[in-house]
N, C-alpha and C positions, 0 to 999 in steps of 0.2 A: 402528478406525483411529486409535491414539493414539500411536504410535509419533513418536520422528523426526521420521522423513522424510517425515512429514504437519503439519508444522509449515509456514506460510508463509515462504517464500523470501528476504523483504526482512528483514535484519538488524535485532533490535532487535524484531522481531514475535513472540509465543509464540502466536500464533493459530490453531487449526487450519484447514486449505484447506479450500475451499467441496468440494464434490462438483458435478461438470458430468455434465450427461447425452451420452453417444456412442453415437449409436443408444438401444439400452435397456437400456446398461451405464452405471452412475455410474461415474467414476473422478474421481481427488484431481485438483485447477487446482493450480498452483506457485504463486499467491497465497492468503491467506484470502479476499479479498475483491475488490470494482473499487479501492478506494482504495486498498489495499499495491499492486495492478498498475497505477494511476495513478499513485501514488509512483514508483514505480521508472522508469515508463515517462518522467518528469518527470526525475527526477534523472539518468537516463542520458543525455537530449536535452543537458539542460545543460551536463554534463562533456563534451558532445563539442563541444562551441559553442565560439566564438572567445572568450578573455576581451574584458570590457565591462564597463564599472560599474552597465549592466543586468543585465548575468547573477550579476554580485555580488550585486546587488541580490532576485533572482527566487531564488540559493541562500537569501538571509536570510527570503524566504517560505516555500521549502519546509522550513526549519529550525521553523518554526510547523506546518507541517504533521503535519512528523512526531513532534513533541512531541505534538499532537493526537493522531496515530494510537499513541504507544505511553503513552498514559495510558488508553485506551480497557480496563474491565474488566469490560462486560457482551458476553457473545458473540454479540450478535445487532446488534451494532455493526460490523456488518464490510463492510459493502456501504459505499455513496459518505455521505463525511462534507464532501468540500467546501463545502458550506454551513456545516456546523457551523463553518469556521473562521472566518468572518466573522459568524456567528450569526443568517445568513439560516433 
């Protein structure tokens, strides 16, 4: 499964998706991880929001974030990093 289209979803990511179990078949998630699908799930809320100089503000967080998630180069870093960004 190294192809592609086994690459996580969220731009920016060269990660491979996790494998989810259906039934008692594995098949690929369209993230690597919870964090590229918190990402996304985060930055898509936002673009649909009313601008606000909170929501400016919550983009210039998730700009930390994703810095965080595309400096990541061991592969077992793919599950939830939000801690990491505060360095809880």
């Amino acid at each position: 499964m190294s192809n592609a289209e086994n690459i996580c979803a969220r731009d920016g990511c060269g990660f491979h998706v996790e494998l989810v179990m259906i039934g008692d078949t594995p098949l690929p998630a369209v993230y690597c991880g919870s964090a590229c699908a918190d990402y996304e799930w985060l930055r898509k809320s936002l673009a649909s929001a009313e601008p606000s100089p909170e929501i400016a503000a919550s983009f210039q967080h998730l700009s930390a974030l994703e810095r965080l998630l595309n400096g990541r180069t061991d592969s077992l870093q793919v599950g939830p990093l939000l801690g990491s960004l505060y360095g809880r």
